[in-house]
C-alpha positions as CSV (number, residue, x, y, z in Angstrom):
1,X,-17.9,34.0,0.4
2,X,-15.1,33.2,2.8
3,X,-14.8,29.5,3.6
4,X,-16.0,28.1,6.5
5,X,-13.6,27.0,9.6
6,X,-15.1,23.3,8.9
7,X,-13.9,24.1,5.3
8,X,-10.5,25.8,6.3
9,X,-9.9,22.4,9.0
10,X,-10.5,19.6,5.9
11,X,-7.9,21.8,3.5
12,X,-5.5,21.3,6.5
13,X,-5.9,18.2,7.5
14,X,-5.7,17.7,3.5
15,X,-2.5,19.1,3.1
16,X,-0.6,17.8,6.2
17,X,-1.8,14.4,4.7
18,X,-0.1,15.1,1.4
19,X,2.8,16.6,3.2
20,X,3.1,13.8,5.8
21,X,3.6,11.2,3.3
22,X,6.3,12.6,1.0
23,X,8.1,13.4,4.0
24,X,8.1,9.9,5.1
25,X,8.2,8.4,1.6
26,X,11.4,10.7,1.4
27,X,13.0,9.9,4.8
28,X,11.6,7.4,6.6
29,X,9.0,7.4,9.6
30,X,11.3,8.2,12.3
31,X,13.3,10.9,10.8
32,X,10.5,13.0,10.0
33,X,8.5,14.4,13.3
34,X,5.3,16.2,13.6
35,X,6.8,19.4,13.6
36,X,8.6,19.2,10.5
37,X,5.2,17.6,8.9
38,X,3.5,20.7,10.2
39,X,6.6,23.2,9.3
40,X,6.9,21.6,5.6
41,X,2.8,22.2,5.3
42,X,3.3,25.5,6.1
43,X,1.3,25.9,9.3
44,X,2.2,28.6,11.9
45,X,1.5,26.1,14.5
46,X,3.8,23.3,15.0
47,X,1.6,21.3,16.8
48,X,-0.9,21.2,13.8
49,X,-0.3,17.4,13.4
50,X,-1.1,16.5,17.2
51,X,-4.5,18.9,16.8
52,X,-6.0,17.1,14.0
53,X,-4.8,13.7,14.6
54,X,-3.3,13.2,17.4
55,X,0.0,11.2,17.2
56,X,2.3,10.0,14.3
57,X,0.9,6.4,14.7
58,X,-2.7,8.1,14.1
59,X,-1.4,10.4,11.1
60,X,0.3,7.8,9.8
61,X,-2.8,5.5,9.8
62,X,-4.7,8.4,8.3
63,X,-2.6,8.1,5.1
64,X,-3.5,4.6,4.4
65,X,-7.3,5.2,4.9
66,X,-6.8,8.2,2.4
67,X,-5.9,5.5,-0.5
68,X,-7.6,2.5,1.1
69,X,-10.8,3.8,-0.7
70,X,-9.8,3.8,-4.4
71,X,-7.9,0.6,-4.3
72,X,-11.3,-1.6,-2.4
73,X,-13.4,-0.3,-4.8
74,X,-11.0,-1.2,-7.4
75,X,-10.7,-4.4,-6.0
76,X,-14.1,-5.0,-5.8
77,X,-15.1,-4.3,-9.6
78,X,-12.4,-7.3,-10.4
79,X,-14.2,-9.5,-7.8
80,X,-17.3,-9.2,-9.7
81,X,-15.7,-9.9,-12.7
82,X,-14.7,-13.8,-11.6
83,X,-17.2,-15.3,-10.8
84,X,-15.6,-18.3,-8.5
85,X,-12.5,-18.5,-11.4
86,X,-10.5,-21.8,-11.0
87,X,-7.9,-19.6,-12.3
88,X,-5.2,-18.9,-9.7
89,X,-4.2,-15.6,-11.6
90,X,-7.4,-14.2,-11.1
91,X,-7.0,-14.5,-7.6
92,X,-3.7,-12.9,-7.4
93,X,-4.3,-10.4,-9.5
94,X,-7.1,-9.1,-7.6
95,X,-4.1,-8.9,-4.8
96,X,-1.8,-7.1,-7.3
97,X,-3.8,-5.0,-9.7
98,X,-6.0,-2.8,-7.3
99,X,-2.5,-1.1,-6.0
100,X,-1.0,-1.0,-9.4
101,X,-3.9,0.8,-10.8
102,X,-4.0,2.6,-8.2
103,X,-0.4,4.4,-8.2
104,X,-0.7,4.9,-11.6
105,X,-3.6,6.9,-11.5
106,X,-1.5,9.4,-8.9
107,X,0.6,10.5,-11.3
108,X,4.3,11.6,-11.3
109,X,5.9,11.8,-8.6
110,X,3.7,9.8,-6.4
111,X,4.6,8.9,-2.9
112,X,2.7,6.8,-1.5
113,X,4.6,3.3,-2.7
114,X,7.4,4.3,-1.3
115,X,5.1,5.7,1.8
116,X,3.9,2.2,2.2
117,X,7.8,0.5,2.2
118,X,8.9,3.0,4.8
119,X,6.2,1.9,7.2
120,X,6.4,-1.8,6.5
121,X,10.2,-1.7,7.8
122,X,9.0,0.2,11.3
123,X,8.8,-3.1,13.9
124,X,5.8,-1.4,15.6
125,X,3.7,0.2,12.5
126,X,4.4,-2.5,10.3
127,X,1.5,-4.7,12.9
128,X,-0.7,-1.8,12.8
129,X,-0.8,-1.2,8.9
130,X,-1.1,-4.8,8.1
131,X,-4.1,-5.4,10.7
132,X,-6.0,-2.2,9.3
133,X,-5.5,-4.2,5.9
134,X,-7.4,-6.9,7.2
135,X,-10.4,-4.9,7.7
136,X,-10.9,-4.9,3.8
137,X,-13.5,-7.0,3.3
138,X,-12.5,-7.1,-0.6
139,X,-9.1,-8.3,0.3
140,X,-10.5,-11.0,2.2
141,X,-12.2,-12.2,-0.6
142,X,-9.5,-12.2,-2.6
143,X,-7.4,-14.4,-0.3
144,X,-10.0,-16.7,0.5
145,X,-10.6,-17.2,-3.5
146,X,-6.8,-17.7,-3.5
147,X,-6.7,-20.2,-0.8
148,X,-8.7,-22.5,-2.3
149,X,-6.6,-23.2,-5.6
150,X,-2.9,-23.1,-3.9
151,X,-2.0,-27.0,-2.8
152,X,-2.1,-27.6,0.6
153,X,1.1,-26.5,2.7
154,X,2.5,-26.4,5.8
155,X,1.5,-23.4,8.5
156,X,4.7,-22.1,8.5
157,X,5.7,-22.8,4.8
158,X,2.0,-20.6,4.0
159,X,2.9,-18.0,6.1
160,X,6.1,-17.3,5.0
161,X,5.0,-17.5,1.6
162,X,2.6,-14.9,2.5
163,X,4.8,-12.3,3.9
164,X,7.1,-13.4,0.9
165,X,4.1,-12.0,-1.6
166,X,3.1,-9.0,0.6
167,X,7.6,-7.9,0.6
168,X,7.1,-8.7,-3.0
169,X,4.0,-6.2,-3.7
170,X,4.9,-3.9,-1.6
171,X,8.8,-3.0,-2.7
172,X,8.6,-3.8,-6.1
173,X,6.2,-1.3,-6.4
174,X,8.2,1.4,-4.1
175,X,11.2,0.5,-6.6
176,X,9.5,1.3,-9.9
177,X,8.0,4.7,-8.3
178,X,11.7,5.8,-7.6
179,X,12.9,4.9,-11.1
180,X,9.6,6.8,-12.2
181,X,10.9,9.9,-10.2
182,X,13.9,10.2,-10.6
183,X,13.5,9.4,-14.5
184,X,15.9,6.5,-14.4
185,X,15.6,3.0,-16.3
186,X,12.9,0.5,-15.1
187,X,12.3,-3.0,-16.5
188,X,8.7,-2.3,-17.1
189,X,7.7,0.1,-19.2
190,X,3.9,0.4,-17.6
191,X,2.1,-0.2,-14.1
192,X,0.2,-2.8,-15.7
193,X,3.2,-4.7,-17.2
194,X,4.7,-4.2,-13.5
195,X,1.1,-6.0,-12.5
196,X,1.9,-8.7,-14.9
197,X,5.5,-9.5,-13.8
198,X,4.3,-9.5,-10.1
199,X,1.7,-11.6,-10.9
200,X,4.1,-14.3,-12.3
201,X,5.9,-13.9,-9.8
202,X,3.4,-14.5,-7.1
203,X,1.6,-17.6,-9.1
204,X,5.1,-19.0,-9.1
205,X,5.9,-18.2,-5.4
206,X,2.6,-20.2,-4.1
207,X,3.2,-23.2,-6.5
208,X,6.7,-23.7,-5.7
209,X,7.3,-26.8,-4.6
210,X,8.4,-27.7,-0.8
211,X,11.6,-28.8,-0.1
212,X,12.4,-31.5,2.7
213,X,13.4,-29.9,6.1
214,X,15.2,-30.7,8.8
């Protein structure tokens, strides 16, 4: 039985995904148009990417969703597990471990750390990403949980702090990927000690103390 034209769209769609992100993870969001996404999936029609998603932005956005999944539900089985913790490393973790896990269990070479790097350095995507982020209802948990051990800080000192954890995730996770690729020393020898280190490293960010300003 032949598949169906439903079926033969979603193995599309499917690959230009796959294809889409590597291409970006390789070379960055604006080097990469959809033709070359649509040439490098092997599709006789170049305008594949516009047909089943409309723009780059859209494409683009498309990727996240495709991981979003596994990494909320991962997140959510470590909310369950605290139980209002006064424990500010549960808190964090449940910010760290969900993406973690989550590259780990893509295998080698995975793309989509370094994916995620590219499209946090585009002024225009960066906004969109980080707003469909906000949408997890898991992840707002998690902050909220978070909130209420860090001390009190300024507005500005919090936010900066914030985008200061989010760089922090977000790269050192895109740098231990690349080692993993291209087989080349890391200082972690597993995703989860990665998680650990990160999760130091965070704890120790929002406790810092404030300097005086001028």
């Amino acid at each position: 039985m032949s598949p169906s034209k439903s079926d033969r769209g979603s193995e599309t769609r499917e690959l230009l995904l796959v294809t889409a992100e590597r291409l970006f993870a390789e070379h960055g969001v604006e080097a990469v148009s959809n033709r070359q996404v649509s040439e490098a999936a092997g599709q006789s029609n170049n305008f594949a990417v516009g047909y089943h998603f409309g723009s780059k932005e859209e494409l683009i956005l498309a990727i996240v969703r495709r991981h979003s999944e596994s990494m909320e539900r991962r997140r959510t089985d470590l909310l369950a597990e605290l139980t209002g913790s006064p424990d500010l490393r549960d808190w964090v973790s449940c910010l760290v471990r969900p993406t973690t896990q989550h590259i780990a269990s893509l295998g080698i070479p995975s793309w989509y750390a370094r994916f995620i790097a590219q499209v946090m350095t585009h002024p225009s995507l960066r906004e969109r990403v980080i707003n469909e982020s906000f949408t997890s209802r898991s992840l707002k948990q998690a902050l909220e949980g978070m909130s209420r051990l860090i001390p009190r800080l300024p507005e500005d000192v919090r936010q900066e702090r914030s985008d200061m954890g989010r760089l922090l995730i977000v790269h050192m996770c895109a740098e231990r990927e690349r080692a993993l690729h291209a087989g080349t020393a890391n200082p972690r020898s597993t995703w989860e000690s990665t998680a650990a280190g990160l999760v130091d490293a965070l704890v120790g960010l929002w406790l810092a103390p404030v300097s005086a300003r001028r």
